[in-house]
N, C-alpha and C positions, 0 to 999 in steps of 0.2 A: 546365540552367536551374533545376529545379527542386529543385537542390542548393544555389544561390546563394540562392533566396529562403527556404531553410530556415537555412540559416548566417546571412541578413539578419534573417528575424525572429526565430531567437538572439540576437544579440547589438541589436537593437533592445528584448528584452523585459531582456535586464542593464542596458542602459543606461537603459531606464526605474524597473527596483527603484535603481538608483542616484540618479536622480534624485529619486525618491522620499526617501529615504532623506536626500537632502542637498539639501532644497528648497531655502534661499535661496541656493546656488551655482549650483542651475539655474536660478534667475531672475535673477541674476546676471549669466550667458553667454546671457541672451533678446538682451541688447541686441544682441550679435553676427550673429543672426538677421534685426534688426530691419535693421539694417547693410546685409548682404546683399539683402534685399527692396528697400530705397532704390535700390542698388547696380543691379539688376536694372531696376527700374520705369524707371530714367533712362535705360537702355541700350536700353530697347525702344520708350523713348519716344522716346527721337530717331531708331532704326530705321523708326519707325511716321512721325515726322515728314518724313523724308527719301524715303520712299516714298511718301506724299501731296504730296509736296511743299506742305507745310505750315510755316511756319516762325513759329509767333505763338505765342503765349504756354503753351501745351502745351508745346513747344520750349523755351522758355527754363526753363520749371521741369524738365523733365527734364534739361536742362545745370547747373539748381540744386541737383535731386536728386544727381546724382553727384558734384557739388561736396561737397555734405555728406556723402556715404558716404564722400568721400576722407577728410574733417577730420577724421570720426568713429574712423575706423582707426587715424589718424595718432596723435590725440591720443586716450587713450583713457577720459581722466576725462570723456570729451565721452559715454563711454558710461553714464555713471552717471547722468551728467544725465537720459539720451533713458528710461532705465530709470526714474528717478524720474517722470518723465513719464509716462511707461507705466501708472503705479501710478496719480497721478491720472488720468487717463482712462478706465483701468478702472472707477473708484469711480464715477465719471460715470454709466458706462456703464450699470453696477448701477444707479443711482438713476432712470435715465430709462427704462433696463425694468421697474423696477417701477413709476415709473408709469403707464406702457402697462399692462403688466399689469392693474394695478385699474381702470384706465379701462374695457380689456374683461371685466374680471370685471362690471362696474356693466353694461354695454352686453350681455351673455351675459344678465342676469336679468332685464332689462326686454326681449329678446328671443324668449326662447325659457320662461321662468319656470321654467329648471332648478336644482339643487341643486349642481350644477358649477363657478357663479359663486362659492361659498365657497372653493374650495381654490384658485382664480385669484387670487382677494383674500388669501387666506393667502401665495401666492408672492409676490405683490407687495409686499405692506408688509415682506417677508422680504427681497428683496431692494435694497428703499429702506433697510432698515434694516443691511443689508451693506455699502452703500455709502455711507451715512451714518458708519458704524464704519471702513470705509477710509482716511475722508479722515483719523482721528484716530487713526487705527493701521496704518498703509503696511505695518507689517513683516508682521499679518495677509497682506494682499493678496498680497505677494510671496512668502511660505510657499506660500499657496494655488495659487500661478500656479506656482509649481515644481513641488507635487504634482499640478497639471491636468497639468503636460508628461510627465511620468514613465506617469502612468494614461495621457495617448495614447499613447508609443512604448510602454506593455504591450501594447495592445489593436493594435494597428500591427502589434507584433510578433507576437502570437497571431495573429491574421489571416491574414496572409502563412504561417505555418507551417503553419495548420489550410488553407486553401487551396490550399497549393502539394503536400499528401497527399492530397486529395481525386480517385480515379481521373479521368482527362479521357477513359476509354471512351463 
């Protein structure tokens, strides 16, 4: 076994310098992923439905989810779309953590009166202003999202390799 998870985290850490290396192709084949997780959600939801004997509206969206993981497969410009999506929601995502972020940066110094609340408020308007930049340059986002995917399967695969040598005496 622990010859299998050393082969795994080989070739998880090439796959990740790959992806690295050719970011917008691996954000690219996210959608593919995305796909899959649909795929999944809908199957266990009506597993989950059927075993509660539950049949209301949990039910019908995980008959809608599979619906749409079918279309998504079938048709696959349907994956460009859910990817373009993907890139807006991200930017979202970014702009409503950072302003969390500064919310408790502001809320950390009228709390506690540390010097701490500076570098909260630095991430913050850092990341309002990434996701501000998102929304007017997607291809950023998608570069980024490629090389986020690449650095987890390195560190996946460092892991597993540095783990599966470590004696279990």
């Amino acid at each position: 076994m622990t010859v299998l998870f050393i082969i795994l985290g080989i070739l998880l850490v090439a796959g990740g310098v790959s992806c690295i290396v050719t970011p917008l192709l691996t954000f690219m084949n996210t959608g593919y992923f995305v796909v899959i997780l649909i795929l999944v959600f809908g199957v266990f939801g009506i597993i989950k439905a059927i075993v509660e004997k539950r049949f209301k509206v949990n039910f019908v969206f995980s008959i809608l989810s599979i619906l749409l993981g079918i279309v998504m497969l079938a048709f696959p410009n349907s994956l460009l779309f859910a990817e373009g999506v993907m890139l807006i929601v991200t930017a979202i995502w970014f702009v409503l953590m950072g302003i969390v972020t500064i919310i408790n940066a502001v809320s950390v110094t009228k709390a506690t009166g540390s010097k701490i609340w500076i570098l909260q408020l630095i991430f913050g308007i850092l990341a309002v202003l990434i996701g501000c930049y998102s929304f007017f340059q997607p291809m950023l986002m998608a570069i980024s999202l490629g090389i986020l995917v690449g650095i987890f399967f390195i560190e996946t695969g460092f892991t597993l390799i540095f783990s599966s040598t470590v004696d279990k005496s």
